[in-house]
N, C-alpha and C positions, 0 to 999 in steps of 0.2 A: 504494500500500500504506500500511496505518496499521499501528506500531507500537505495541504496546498491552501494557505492566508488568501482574502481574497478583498482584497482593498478599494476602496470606495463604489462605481456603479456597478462592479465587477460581482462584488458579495451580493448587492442590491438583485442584480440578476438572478442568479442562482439561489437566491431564497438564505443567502448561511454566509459567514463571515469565515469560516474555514469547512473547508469538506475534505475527503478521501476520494482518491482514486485507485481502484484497482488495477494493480499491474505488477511483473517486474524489472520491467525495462520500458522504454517507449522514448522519444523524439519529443522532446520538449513541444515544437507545433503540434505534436500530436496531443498533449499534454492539456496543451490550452483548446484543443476542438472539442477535444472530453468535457472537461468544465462547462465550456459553452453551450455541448450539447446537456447540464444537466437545469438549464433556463428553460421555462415553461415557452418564451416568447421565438417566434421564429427569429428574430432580429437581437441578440442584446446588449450589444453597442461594444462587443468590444471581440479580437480579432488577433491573431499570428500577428499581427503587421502593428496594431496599436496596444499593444501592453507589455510591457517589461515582467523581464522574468523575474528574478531576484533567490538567487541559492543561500542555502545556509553558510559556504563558504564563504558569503559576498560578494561570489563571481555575478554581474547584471548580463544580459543581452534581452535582443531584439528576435523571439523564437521563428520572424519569418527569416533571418537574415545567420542564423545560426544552427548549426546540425547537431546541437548539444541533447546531451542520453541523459534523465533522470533515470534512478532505478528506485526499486523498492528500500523503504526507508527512510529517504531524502525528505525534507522539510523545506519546500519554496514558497514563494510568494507570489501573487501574480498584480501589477501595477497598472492600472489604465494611465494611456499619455495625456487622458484629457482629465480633468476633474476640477472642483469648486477653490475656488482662492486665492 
């Protein structure tokens, strides 16, 4: 399982400010399609291309512009580029 923060419209989407995804390996893009698909709404505003990853190492990227592997265990974050403030 990966544990996955899910930071401002992001949590708002998905119903939870942190969820679980089942898995032991997967592609970071693949990572944030999962999340996305666990939003009620066809559309929920956020996408590979506009949310930052954020690893518990500190490592950031951009999952459409990156081939990077969480595995089982791993604890990330997932950061919209847009938000209030």
């Amino acid at each position: 399982m990966i544990r996955v923060k899910c930071y401002g419209h992001i949590g708002t989407s998905v119903g939870s400010p942190e969820v679980t995804v089942v898995g032991s390996e997967m592609d970071s893009a693949e990572l944030v399609d999962r999340v996305r698909a666990l939003s009620p709404s066809e559309d929920p505003g956020f996408t590979r291309y506009n949310t930052l990853v954020l690893l518990e190492d500190g490592e950031a990227f951009v999952p459409a512009g990156t081939r990077r592997v969480v595995r089982d265990g791993d604890r990330v974050a997932l950061i919209p580029f847009s938000h209030g403030g």
